[in-house]
Backbone bond lengths (Angstrom), bond angles and torsions (degrees), N, CA, C in turn:
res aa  C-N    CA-C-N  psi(-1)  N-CA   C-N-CA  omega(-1)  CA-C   N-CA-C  phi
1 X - - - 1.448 - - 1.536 108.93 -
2 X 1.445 119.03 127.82 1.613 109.48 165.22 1.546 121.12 -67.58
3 X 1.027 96.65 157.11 1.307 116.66 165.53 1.707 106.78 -54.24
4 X 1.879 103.08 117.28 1.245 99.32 173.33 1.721 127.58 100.55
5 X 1.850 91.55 -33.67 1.215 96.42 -166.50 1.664 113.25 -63.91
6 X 1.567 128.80 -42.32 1.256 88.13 -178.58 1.816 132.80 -74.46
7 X 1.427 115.31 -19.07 1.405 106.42 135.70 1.470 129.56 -20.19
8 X 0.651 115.77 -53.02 2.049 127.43 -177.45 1.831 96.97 -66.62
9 X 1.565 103.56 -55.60 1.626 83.70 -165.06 1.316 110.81 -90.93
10 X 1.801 125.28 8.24 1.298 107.37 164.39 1.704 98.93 -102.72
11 X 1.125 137.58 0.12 1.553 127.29 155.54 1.506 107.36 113.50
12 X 1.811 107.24 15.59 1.510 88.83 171.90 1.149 105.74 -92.41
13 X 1.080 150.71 -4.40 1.598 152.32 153.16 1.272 112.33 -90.88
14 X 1.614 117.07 158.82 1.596 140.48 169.95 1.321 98.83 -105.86
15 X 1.431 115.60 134.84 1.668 104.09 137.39 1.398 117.83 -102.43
16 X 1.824 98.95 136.78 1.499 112.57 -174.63 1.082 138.88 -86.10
17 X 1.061 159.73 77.03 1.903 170.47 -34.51 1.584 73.05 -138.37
18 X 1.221 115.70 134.67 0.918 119.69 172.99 1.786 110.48 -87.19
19 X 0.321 113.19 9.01 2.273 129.73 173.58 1.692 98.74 -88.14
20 X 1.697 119.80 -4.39 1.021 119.82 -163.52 1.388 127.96 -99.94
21 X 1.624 99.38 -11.95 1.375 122.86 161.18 1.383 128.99 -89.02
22 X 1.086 124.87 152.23 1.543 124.85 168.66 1.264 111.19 -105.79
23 X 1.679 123.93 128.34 1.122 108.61 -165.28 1.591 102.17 -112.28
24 X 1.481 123.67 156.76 1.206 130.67 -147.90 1.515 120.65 -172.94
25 X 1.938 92.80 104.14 1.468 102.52 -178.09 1.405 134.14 -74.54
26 X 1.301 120.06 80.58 1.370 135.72 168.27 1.408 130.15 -89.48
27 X 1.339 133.21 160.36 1.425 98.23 173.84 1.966 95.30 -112.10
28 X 0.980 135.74 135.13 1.507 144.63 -143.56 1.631 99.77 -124.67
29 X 1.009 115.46 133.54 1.788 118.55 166.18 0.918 101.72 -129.11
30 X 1.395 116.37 170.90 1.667 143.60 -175.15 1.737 114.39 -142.25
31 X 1.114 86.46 121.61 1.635 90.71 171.28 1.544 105.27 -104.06
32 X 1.670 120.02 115.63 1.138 102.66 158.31 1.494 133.63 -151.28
33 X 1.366 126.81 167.61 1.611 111.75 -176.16 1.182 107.48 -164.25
34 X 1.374 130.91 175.09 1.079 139.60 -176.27 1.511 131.12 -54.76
35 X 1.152 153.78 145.03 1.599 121.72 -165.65 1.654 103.82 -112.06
36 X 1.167 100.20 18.28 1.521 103.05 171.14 1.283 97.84 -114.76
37 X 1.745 132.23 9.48 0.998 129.13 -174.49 1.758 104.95 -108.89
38 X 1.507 126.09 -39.25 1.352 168.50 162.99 2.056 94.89 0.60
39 X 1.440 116.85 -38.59 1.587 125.05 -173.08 2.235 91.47 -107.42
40 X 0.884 124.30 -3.38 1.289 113.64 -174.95 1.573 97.23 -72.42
41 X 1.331 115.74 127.27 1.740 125.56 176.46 1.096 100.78 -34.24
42 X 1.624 138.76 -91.90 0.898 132.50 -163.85 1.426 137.67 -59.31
43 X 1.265 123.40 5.57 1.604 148.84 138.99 0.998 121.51 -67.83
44 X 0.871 90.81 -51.69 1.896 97.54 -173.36 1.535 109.17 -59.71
45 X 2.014 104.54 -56.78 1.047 85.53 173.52 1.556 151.11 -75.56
46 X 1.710 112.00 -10.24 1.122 121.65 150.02 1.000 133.76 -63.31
47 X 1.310 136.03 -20.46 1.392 134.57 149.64 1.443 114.69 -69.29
48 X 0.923 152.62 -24.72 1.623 141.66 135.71 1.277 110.17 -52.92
49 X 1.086 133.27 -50.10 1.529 95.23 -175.60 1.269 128.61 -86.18
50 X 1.623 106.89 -27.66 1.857 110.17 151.78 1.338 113.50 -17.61
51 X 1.491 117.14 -81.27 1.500 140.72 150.98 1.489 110.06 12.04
52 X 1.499 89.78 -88.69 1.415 109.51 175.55 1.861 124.83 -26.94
53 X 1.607 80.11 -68.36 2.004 109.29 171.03 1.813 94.92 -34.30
54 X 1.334 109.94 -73.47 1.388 118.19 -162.63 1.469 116.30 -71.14
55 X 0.765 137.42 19.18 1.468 156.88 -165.49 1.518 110.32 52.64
56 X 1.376 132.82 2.47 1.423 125.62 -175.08 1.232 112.63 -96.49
57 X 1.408 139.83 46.51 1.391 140.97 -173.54 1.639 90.25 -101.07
58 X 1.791 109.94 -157.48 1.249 102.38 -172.41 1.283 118.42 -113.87
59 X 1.651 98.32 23.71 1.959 110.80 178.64 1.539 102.83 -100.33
60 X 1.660 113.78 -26.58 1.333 137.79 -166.19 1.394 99.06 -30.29
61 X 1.398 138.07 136.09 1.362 142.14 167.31 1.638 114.27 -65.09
62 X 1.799 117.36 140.44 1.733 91.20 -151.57 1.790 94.76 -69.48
63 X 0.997 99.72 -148.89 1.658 122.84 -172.29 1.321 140.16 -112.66
């Protein structure tokens, strides 16, 4: 059985034409964590200074 499929044949999923994407060489990161985790010190503070690094913290010059 695929993945998904009976989803698909009772209609809570689409399958998407694959002609339907645009594909696009970037290189992409993700920051991510739990959101009950989001105030834990050591999250927190790596996500500010990530932030920071990338210019989107809250000194960041606007846009």
């Amino acid at each position: 059985m695929r993945l998904a499929e009976r989803e698909i044949v009772r209609g809570d999923v689409i399958e998407v034409r694959s002609d339907a994407f645009v594909r696009f060489e970037r290189d992409t990161h993700f920051l991510s964590y739990r959101k009950n985790e989001s105030r834990v010190e050591k999250v927190a503070a790596f996500t500010h200074w990530l932030l920071g690094r990338a210019g989107q913290g809250e000194n960041a010059p606007p846009r």
